[in-house]
C-alpha positions in Angstrom: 94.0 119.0 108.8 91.3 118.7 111.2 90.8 118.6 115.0 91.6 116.1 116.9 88.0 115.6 118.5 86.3 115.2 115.5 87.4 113.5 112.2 88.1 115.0 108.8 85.4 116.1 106.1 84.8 113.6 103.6 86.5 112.5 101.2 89.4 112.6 103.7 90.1 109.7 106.1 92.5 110.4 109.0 96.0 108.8 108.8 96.7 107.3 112.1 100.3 107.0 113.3 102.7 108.4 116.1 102.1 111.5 118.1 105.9 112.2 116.7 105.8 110.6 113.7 108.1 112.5 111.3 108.1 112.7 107.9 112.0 111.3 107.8 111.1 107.8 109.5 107.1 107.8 108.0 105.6 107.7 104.7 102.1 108.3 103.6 100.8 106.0 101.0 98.3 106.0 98.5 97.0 103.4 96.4 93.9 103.9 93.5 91.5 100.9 93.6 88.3 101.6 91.4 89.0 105.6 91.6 89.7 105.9 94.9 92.6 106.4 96.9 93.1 104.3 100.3 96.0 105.1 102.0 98.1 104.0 105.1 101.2 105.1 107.4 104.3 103.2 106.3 108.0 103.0 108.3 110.5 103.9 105.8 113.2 101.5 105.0 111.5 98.4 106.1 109.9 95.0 104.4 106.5 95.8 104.3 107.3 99.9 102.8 109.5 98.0 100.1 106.5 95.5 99.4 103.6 98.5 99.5 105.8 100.1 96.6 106.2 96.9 95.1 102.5 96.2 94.6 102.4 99.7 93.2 101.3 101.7 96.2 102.8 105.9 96.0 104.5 108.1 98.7 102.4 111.1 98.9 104.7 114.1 98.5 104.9 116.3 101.5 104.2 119.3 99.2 100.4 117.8 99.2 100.2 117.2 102.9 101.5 120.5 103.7 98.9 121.8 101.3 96.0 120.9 103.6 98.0 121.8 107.2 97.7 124.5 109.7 99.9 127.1 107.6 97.0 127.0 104.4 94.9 129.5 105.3 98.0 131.6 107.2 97.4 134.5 104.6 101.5 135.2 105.4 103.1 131.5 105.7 100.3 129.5 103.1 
């Protein structure tokens, strides 16, 4: 996670999607090309999610989103 004024430390990229994106309609997705990851905002359920998979394109788990949100460093909730 980072500010929204400034963009994330490298290596990370920000992901660019709806102020209310949701993880229930929204997937994050992660492809390796010459070891490294590039990665876009996907709509579940639709043509071009079903093609991203099919040119073998990953869903990032939650579990490793979460893992860099607000909560981390929250000594009681991370």
């Amino acid at each position: 996670m980072t500010s929204s004024d400034a963009p994330p430390p490298r290596p990370w990229h920000p992901v660019r999607g709806d102020r209310d994106a949701s993880m229930l309609w929204y997937a994050v997705m992660r492809k390796q090309i010459k070891g490294v990851y590039i990665g876009t905002l996907s709509v579940r359920h639709q043509d071009h999610h079903a093609s991203l998979l099919k040119e073998g394109w990953q869903e990032v788990p939650v579990e490793e989103i979460e893992a860099f949100g607000p909560r981390a460093d929250d000594p009681v909730t991370g």
